[in-house]
N, C-alpha and C positions, 0 to 999 in steps of 0.2 A: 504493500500500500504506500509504498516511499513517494510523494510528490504526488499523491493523489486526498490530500487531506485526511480527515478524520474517518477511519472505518463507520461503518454502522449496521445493523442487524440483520439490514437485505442482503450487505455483503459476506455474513456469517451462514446466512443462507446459501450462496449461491456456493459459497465455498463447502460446506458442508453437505450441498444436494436434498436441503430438508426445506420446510417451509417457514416463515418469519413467524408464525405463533411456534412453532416448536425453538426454535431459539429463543422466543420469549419465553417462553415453560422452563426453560433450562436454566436460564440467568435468574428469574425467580426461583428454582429450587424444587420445582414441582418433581413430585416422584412419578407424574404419569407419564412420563418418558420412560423408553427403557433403555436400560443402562449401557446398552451398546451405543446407542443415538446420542445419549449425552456425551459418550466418550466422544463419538465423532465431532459434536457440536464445538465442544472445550478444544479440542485441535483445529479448528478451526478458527477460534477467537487467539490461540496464538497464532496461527499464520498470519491473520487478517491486521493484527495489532489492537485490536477492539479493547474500549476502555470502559467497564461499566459506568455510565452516571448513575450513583445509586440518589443523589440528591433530587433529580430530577425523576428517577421512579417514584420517590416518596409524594411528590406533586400528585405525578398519575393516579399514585394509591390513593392520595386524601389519607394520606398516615405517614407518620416519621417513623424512623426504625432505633431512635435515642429513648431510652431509660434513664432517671435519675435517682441514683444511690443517694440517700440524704442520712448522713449516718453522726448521729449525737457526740460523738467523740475519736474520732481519729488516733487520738493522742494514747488511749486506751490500748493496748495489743491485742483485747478480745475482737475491737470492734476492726481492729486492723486485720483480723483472720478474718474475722463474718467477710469486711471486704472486700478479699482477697476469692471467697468461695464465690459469693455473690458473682462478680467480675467474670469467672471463668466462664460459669455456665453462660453468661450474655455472649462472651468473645465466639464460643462454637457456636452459638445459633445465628452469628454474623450479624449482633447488635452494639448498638455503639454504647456503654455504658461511661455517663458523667457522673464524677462524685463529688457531695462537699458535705463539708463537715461545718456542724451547726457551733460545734461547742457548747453543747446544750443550753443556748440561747433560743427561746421562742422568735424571739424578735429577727434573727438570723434567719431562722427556720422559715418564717413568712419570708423572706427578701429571695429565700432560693427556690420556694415552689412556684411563689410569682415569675420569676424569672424562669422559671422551667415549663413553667402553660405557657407563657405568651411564645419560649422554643419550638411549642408544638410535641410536648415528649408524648411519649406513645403511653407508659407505664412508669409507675414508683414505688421501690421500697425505699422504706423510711424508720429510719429508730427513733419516735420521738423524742423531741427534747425535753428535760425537765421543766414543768410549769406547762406547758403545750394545754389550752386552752381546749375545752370540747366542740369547739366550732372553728377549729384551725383547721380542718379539712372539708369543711362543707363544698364550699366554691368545687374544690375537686371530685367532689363528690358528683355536685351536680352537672359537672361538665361529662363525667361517664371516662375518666382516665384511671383505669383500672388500677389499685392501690395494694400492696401489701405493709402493713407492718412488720418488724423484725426485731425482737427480744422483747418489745416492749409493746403494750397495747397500751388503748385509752380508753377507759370502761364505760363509758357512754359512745363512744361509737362505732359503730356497725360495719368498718373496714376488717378486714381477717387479717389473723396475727399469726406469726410462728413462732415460738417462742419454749424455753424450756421449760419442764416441767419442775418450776420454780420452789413452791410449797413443798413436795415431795424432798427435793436436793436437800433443802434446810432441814428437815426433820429427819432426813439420814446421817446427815450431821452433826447436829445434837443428840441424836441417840448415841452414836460415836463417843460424843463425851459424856455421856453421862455414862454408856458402861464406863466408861476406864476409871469412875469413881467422883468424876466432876458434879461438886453440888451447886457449886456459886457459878453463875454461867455470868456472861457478854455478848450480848450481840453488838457490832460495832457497823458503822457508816452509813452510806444511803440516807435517803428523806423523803417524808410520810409525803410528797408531792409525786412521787415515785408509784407506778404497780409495781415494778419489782420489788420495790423494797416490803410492799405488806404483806406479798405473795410470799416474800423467804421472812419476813418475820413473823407471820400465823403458824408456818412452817417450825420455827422453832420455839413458838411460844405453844403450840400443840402437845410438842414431842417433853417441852418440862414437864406442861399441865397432865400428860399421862404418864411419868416419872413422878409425880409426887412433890416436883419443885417449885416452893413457894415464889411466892413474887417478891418480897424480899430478895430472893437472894439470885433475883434478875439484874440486870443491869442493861440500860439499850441506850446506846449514845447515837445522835445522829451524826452524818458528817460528810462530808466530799468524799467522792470515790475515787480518791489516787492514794498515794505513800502519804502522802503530806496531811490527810483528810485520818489516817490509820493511824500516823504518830500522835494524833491530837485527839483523837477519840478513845485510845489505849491508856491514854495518859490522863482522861477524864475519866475512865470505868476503875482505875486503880485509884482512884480518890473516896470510892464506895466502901462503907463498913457496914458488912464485909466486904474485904476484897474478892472479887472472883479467880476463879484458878483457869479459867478456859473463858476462850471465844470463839463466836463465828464470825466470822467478817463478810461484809457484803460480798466484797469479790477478791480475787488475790492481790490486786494492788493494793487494795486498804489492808487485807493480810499480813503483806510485804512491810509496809510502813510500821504497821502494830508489832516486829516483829523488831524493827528499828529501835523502837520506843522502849521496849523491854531490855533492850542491850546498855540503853541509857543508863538504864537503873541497875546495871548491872545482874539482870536475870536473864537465862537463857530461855528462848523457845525452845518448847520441846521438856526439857528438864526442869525448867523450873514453870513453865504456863504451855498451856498446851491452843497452839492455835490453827483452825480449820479457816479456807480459804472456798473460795466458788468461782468457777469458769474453767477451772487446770488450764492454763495457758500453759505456754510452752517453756517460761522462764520457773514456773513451779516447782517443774522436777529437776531442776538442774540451780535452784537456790541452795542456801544456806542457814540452817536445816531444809532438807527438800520438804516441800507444802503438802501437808494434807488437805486435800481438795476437794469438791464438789466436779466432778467431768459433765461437761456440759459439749456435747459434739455440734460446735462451732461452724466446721468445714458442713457436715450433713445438714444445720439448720440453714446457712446460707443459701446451699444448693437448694434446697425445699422449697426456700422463697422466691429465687428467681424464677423454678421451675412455674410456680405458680403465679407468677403475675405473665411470663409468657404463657403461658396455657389462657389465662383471662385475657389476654389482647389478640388470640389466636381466634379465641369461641367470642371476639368483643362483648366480654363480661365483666362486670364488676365485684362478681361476688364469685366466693373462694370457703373454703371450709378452716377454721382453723385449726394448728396443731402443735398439740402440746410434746417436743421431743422429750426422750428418752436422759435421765439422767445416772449416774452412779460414784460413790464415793471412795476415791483413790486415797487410801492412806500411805501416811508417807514417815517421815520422823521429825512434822514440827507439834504432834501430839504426845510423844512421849511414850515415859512408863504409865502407870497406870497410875492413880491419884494416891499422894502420900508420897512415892519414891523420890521426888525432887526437894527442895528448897522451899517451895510456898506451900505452907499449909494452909 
């Protein structure tokens, strides 16, 4: 095609000996071709030079073929895996995935979904952000741009969520310590603005109330979900008389911090406090003491969710079933021996 301009379809045809909706069928993806024709067709869009405009198929369609990831925290590693699963499954189904991160700002969160309708996105997963308003997603609602939530829902609205089986993880947890002899518990981080957070604190305030453990000798701090949010919140549950001898921590960063806080005072995790984490990232089993954890299959909920918002812009629907994954608790050695054998009684 050298000095004869831009290839185009008729000449994928004529090269190929098929007719111009079968080369359309092809470059669409359609399986009603058989796969001997499309070989032929793909050899002839290299000879030809042929350049798909997918921009200009999106016209045709009246559909864009862009997703937007809108994910609460970046900064996070859990939400850095979610988007990392998320991503893959868009990249093989030959969709263009945008992400940003809200920083669990509401106000952020408006500026990037605006900015992503008036794009034209086709589909959106989205982690809400903390505070996120029950009418932050109306508009998109109404507009029919098929929506999945991811780890996090909002209980008055009606978008499907994937998310893990939050209450259950917590209450594997705390049975955890309370066998090894733990009577004075902690829960540390998170805020009641949060479903996660009340999802794993019923979770663990279940599994005392069927242990026999008073309220007293609870202790729940609230607090940011990094190290910085863990050290501060550790350092306010050890202010409690009694002191507690175990925690659970929102997630392993606040774990990790709570873990910090303890070496301050010159107590080790593990031997002298026993602390349980939730997510098992990838830095858990490879800390210091390794994290006993909550597994939460990050990679698998990801892929769920993307599955599911393409399946809904495939069948142009907006409704999806939601699904609670599969959790299980990896012990490790920042729980210890068993209650008594340490330093803090």
């Amino acid at each position: 095609m050298s000095g004869r301009g831009k290839a185009t379809i008729l000449d994928i045809a004529r090269e190929a000996g098929v007719s111009k909706s079968t080369v359309s069928l092809v470059l669409q993806g359609s399986d009603l071709i058989r796969p001997a024709t499309v070989e032929k067709v793909r050899r002839a869009i290299g000879e030809v030079g042929y350049v798909y405009n997918r921009s200009a198929a999106n016209l045709r369609k009246a559909q864009s073929n862009v997703v937007g990831m809108v994910i609460n925290d970046l900064s996070n590693p859990f939400y850095s895996e979610l988007a990392v699963a998320i991503e893959r499954v868009f990249q093989s189904a030959g969709i263009v995935p945008f992400i940003a991160n809200t920083a669990e700002s509401p106000v952020r969160q408006e500026e990037v979904l605006k900015s992503l309708m008036e794009q034209g996105v086709a589909g959106l997963i989205v982690s809400p952000a903390r505070g996120t308003g029950p009418d932050a997603f109306r508009r998109i609602e109404a507009a029919s741009i098929p929506v999945v939530f991811a780890m996090r829902r909002l209980p008055a609205s009606r978008i499907p969520a994937v998310t893990p089986d939050n209450h259950r993880g917590a209450k594997l947890a705390t049975e955890h310590l309370i066998g090894k002899g733990h009577r004075r518990l902690a829960f540390l981080g998170g805020f009641s603005g949060m479903s996660v957070y009340h999802e794993r604190l019923d979770g663990f305030r279940e599994a005392c109330a069927e242990h026999g453990i008073e309220a007293a000798d609870i202790v729940v701090v609230e607090g940011e979900t990094n190290r910085r949010g863990g050290i501060a919140a550790l350092e306010s549950a050890l202010l409690a008389s009694p002191q507690p001898t175990a925690a659970l921590c929102f997630n392993d960063a606040v774990a990790f911090g709570a873990m910090v806080a303890l070496r301050k005072r010159r107590l080790e995790p593990g031997e002298d406090f026993a602390v349980v984490g939730f997510d098992d990232i990838a830095e858990a089993e490879h800390y210091v003491p390794a994290l006993t954890s909550v597994h939460v299959d990050t990679a698998g909920l990801g892929e769920r969710a993307a599955h599911a918002v393409l399946k809904m812009m495939q069948t142009r629907s907006t409704r999806a079933e939601d699904h609670f994954g599969a959790v299980n608790l990896v012990v490790r050695e920042s729980c210890g021996p068993n209650r008594g054998q340490g330093r803090l009684q």
